[in-house]
C-alpha positions, 0 to 999 in steps of 0.5 A: 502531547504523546498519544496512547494507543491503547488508551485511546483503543479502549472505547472502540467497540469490536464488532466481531465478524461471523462466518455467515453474515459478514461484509467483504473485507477491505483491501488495502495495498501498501506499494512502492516504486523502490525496495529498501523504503520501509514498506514492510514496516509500515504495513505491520505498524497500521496492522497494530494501529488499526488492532488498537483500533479495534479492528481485525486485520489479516497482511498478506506478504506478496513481496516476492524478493523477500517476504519477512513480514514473519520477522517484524512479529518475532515469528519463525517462517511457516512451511506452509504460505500463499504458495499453497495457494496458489497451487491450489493445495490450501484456501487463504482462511487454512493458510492464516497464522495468528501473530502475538498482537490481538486482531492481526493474523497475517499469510506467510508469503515467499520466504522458501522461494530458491528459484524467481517467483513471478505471480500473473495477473490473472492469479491476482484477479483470482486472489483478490475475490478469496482476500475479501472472504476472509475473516477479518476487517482488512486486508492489508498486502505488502507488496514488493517493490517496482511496477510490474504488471501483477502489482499494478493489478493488485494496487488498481483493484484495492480500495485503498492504494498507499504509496509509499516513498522515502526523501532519498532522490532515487526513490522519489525518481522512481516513485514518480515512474511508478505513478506513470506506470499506473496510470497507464496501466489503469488506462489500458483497459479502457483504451483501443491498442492503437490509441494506448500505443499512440499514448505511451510513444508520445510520452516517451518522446515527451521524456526525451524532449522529441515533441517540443511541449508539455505532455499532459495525460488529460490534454492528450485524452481529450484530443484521441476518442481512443481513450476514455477521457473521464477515466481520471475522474476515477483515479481520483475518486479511490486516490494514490495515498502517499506516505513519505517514511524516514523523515528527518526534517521538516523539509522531509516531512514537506516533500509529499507536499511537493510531490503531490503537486507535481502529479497535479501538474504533470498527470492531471491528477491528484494524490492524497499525501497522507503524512510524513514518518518520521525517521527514529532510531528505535525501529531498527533497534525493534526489528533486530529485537524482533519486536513491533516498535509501537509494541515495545514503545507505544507512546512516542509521536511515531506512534501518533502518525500513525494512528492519524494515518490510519484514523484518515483512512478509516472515516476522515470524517470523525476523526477525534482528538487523541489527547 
């Protein structure tokens, strides 16, 4: 049956969070290997579930190619955004702009940008401390697209990492270089240069078939004392959260099976799938409307995978029925 998130958000108590005596927002980053895969729209539509919920949420819009997180809640781009940050002129609290829905406020990212926009990974370190002060619940960052430095930063300091890809062969190619990309990122800092620069040629003479045999991260790991070998076991305490977004099959809606097994076997790892979106016609119709789609039709299925997307991550434990 159709669930209603409103309905269902009735019996959720706020719990309305002081100045003074609060606990640091949780951080969570939506990310993606490949621009064009919905990424923007996905965050917005958790920042309404968890709303729904009963929980406040803040996005910051770190695309830097193109921040429109404004646009999917029908707003005008505010002169002031994180910008203003990061030069230090405004703090993340000054800079939050309340949007139409109940409990979600979000930071305007670079939308006045004329000339490329690069953020280091040491502003990243300096932001994420300042995105835990705010004052809300949940931090919800929509990053922009590919595997540069700052974003595998932003992704490794989070406490929840989606990933979110889409069935189209060329964003699940580059999904999987994106998962490569991180978890060599992730080892650098627990690596000697000379044991992590062993580690990236061997698995780029792996790619071109130069070594003969299966390259596995975790085999090479434990064979150098260069590399901590147990650092997988982190990987997989805070997981990669795969959505898969457009679905418009079933063997769509299966493929972030498929992919979470392919990680297991060729990064020794695993990553949490944590469900299919299925691919519906009136989310483009909402954003040329310029209308949140689970605003403006809030009892379709599109709006129960969500809400079961955002229940898995809020407490898998007590999840309840939503009938």
């Amino acid at each position: 049956m159709e669930r209603d998130l409103d309905n269902d958000s009735q019996d959720v108590v706020e719990i309305k969070r002081s100045h003074t005596d609060r606990t640091p927002a949780k951080i969570w980053t939506v990310a993606s290997g490949k621009g064009g895969v919905g990424k923007t729209f996905v965050t917005s539509s958790l920042a309404i579930c968890l709303s729904k919920m009963g929980h406040s949420v803040t996005i910051v819009d770190l695309d830097l190619s193109g921040a429109n997180i404004h646009t999917m809640f029908g707003l005008s781009p505010s002169t002031e955004s994180i910008r203003h940050f990061f030069e230090g002129t405004k703090t993340l609290q000054e800079l939050t702009i309340e949007t139409p829905i109940p409990r979600v406020s979000y930071i305007q990212g670079f939308w006045d940008a004329w000339a490329p926009t690069d953020v280091t990974v040491e502003q990243i370190r300096h932001l994420v401390p300042e995105m835990r002060k705010l004052n809300t619940d949940i931090v919800l960052v929509d990053l922009g697209a590919g595997a540069i430095s700052s974003h595998l930063e932003m992704l490794k300091l989070a406490d929840e990492k989606i990933l979110l890809a889409s069935p189209e062969p060329t964003t699940i190619e580059k999904t999987y270089r994106f998962i490569e990309s991180f978890v060599c990122y992730s080892l650098q800092e627990h690596s000697i240069p000379e044991a992590y620069d062993h580690m990236i040629k061997t698995l780029r003479e792996s790619r071109s078939g130069l070594t003969g045999k299966h390259f596995s991260f975790r085999t090479y790991l434990k064979q150098n004392s260069g590399i901590q070998p147990d650092h997988f076991e982190g990987l997989m305490s805070k997981p990669l959260r795969l959505i898969v977004n457009s679905c418009r099959s079933q063997a769509n809606s299966e493929l972030g099976h498929s992919m979470k097994s392919v990680c297991y076997k060729y990064y020794d790892f695993k990553v949490d799938f944590l469900g299919p979106i299925d691919y519906d016609n009136a989310v483009w119709q909402s954003i040329r409307n310029r209308e949140p789609v689970l605003i403006a039709q809030p009892f379709t299925p599109l709006a129960g995978q969500f809400l079961a997307t955002c229940k898995h991550l809020i407490d898998p434990k007590e999840l309840r029925a939503v009938i």
